[in-house]
N, C-alpha and C positions, 0 to 999 in steps of 0.2 A: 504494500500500500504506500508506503513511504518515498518507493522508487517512480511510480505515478502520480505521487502528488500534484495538481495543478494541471494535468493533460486529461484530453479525451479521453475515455475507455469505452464508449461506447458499444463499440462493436466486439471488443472483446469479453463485456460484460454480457450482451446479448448474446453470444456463443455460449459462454460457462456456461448460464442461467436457463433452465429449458422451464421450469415451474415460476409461477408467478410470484411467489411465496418473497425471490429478495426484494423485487418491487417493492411490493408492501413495505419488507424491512428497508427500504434503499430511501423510504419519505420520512424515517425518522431520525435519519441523517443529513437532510437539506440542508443547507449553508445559504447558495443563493446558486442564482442563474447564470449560466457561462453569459461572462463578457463577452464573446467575439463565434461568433459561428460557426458550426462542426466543419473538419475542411475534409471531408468525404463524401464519395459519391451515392453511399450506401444510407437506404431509408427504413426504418423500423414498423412500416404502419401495423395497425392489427388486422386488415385487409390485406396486407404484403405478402408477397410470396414469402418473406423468411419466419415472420408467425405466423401461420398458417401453416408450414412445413412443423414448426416447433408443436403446435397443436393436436398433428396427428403424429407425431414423433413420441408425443410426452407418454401413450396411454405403453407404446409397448417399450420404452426406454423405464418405465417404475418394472415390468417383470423380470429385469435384468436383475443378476446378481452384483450385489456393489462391490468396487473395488478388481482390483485383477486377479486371474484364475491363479489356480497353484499352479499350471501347468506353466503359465507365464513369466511367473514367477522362478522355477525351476527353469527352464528356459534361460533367462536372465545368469541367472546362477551358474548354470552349465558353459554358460558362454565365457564368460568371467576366468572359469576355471580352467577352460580350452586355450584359450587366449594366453593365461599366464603359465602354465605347462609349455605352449608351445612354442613363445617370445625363449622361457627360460633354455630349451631344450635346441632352438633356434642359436643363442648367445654362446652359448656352450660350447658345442660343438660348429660353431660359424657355418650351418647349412642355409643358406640361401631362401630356398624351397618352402623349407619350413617358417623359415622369417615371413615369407608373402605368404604361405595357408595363416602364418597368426595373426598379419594383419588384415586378411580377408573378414576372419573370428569376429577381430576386431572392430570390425565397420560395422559390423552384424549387433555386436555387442551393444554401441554406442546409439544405434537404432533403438535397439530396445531401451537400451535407459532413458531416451527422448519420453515413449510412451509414459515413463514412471516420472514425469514431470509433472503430468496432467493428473496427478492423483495428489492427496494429503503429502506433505515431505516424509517420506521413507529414504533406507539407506542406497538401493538398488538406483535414484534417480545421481546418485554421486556415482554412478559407474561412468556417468557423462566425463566427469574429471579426470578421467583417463586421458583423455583422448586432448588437454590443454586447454578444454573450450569450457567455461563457465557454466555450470546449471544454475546458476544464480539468473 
């Protein structure tokens, strides 16, 4: 919140939010009205294609299970594990081959930690910090 202070979030709110429910909560946080006009092309109406998509999106997005699966999970994990097995085993022994299978793993890897950004902070979205690039 502190990193958005003062900018648009519009649209990025309107993605997270598929229930009405932070609305509500979002009016007992008003401050005041933007000074200066949204500088996007993108319209929210509740006739809009994109609530209307959210509308029949919401009924079968609640029979979802929350959060990500274990298999996802393990997945994440297993990558992690391939990756540094096979950089180490790569270093070791200066095979080449395996250096490019670990940074293949790799790319795989840092994929899936992107997805664990999109969820509560857990440890699996710091797999991103492998790879130099900020989950922050």
């Amino acid at each position: 919140m502190l990193l958005l202070q003062g900018t648009d979030i519009t649209e990025a709110f309107e993605v997270h939010h598929v229930t009405k429910t932070p609305e509500y909560l979002l009016k007992q946080f008003f401050i005041r009205s933007a000074s200066e006009p949204r500088n996007s092309p993108y319209t929210f109406k509740d006739d809009g294609f994109y609530r209307t998509l959210k509308r029949k999106a919401q009924p079968i997005l609640t029979k979802l299970p929350p959060g990500p699966s274990k298999e996802s999970k393990l997945c994440a994990d297993l990558l992690l594990a391939t990756f540094l097995l096979l950089a180490t085993v790569a270093a070791a022994t200066y095979n080449f081959v395996i250096g490019l299978l670990a940074g293949i793993i790799f790319n795989f890897l840092v994929v899936i930690a992107h997805n664990f950004f999109h969820m509560k902070d857990n440890f699996r979205m710091y797999y991103f910090d492998l790879s130099f690039m900020a989950s922050r």
